[in-house]
N, C-alpha and C positions, 0 to 999 in steps of 0.2 A: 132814407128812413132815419127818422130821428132817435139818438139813441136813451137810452134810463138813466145819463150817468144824471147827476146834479150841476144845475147850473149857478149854486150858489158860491158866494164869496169862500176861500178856505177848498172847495171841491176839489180832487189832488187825482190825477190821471197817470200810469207808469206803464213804460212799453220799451221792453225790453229789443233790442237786436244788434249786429254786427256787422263789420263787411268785409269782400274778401277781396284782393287782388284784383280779381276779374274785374268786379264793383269797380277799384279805381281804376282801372286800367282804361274800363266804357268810360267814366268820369274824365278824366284826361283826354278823351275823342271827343266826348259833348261841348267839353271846355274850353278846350284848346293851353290848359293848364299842364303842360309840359314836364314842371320844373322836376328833375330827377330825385329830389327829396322825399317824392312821392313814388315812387318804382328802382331806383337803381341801389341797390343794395351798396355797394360798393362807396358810393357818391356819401349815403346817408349814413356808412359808419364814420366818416369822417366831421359828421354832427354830432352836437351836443344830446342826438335823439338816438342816435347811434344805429338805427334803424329806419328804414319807410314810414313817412306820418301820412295817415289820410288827408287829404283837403279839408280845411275847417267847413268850409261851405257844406262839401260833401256830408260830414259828420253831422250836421244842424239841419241839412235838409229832410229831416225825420220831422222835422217842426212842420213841416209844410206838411207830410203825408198822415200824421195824426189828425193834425188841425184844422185839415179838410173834410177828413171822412168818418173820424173816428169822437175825439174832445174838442172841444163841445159836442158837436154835432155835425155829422156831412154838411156839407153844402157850406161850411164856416167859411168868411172870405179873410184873408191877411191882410192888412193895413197898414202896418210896421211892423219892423223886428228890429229890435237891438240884439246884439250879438257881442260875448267876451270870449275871445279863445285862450283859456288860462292853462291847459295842458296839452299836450299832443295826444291825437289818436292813434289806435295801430291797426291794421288788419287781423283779422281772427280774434278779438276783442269783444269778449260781451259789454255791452255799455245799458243801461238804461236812461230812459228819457221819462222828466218828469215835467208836468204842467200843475200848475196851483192856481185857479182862478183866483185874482188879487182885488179885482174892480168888475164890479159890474153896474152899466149904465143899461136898465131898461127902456127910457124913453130912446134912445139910440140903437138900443140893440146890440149894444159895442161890451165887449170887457176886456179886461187887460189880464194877461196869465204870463207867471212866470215859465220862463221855456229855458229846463237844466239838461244836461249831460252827465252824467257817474259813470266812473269805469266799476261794472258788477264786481271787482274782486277785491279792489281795496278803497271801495267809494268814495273816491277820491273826483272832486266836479273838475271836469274837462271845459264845458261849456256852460256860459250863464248869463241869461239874458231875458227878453220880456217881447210878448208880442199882442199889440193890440189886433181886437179881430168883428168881425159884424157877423151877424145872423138872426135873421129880421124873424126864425121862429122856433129860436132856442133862447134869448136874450129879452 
């Protein structure tokens, strides 16, 4: 089902959510992404993070579950994603994600939208990057 939001240039989409432990823990088993910076408490206070960071992958993969079914529109396909990991994530972390359509080509059916990350509490951008996308009856 196609959704009301706007598919013009400027259209600005926010979706807020978090993750917990558990979240990386499955991530880590899907992955094969082991490294204890992400689980070992111990290991990670000896970082500069001082604590557990989520996988940047993990934290960006919000890009993928909006941009499929939610902005633009279900059924949206990904194309590219650029991707900046400019801060660490944490678990139990509100973040929200935001998309800004920047380009829209309708003889293609492609646009290009910015795809951020904000930590909710001192919106400060964790992630920043851009993903071209198709959808032949949203675009």
């Amino acid at each position: 089902m196609l959704n009301n939001i706007s598919n013009q240039v400027g259209s600005v989409f926010r979706h807020s959510f978090s993750f917990t432990q558990d979240d990386v823990n499955l991530f880590i088993k899907l992955s094969g992404d082991s490294n204890p910076i992400h689980w070992d408490e111990a290991y990670a206070a000896l970082t500069p993070f001082k604590k557990p960071i989520i996988h940047g992958v993990l934290g960006s993969s919000v890009f993928s579950k909006v941009l499929g079914t939610v902005f633009p529109a279900e059924g949206t396909i990904y194309l590219t994603q650029a991707i900046k990991f400019l801060r660490p994530m944490f678990v139990d972390t509100a973040y929200e994600a935001v998309f800004t359509i920047k380009e829209v080509d309708e003889k293609k059916h492609k646009a290009l939208i910015a795809t951020q990350i904000f930590q909710e509490g001192n919106k400060k951008i964790c992630v920043d990057g851009s993903a071209e996308v198709i959808n032949e009856k949203k675009f």
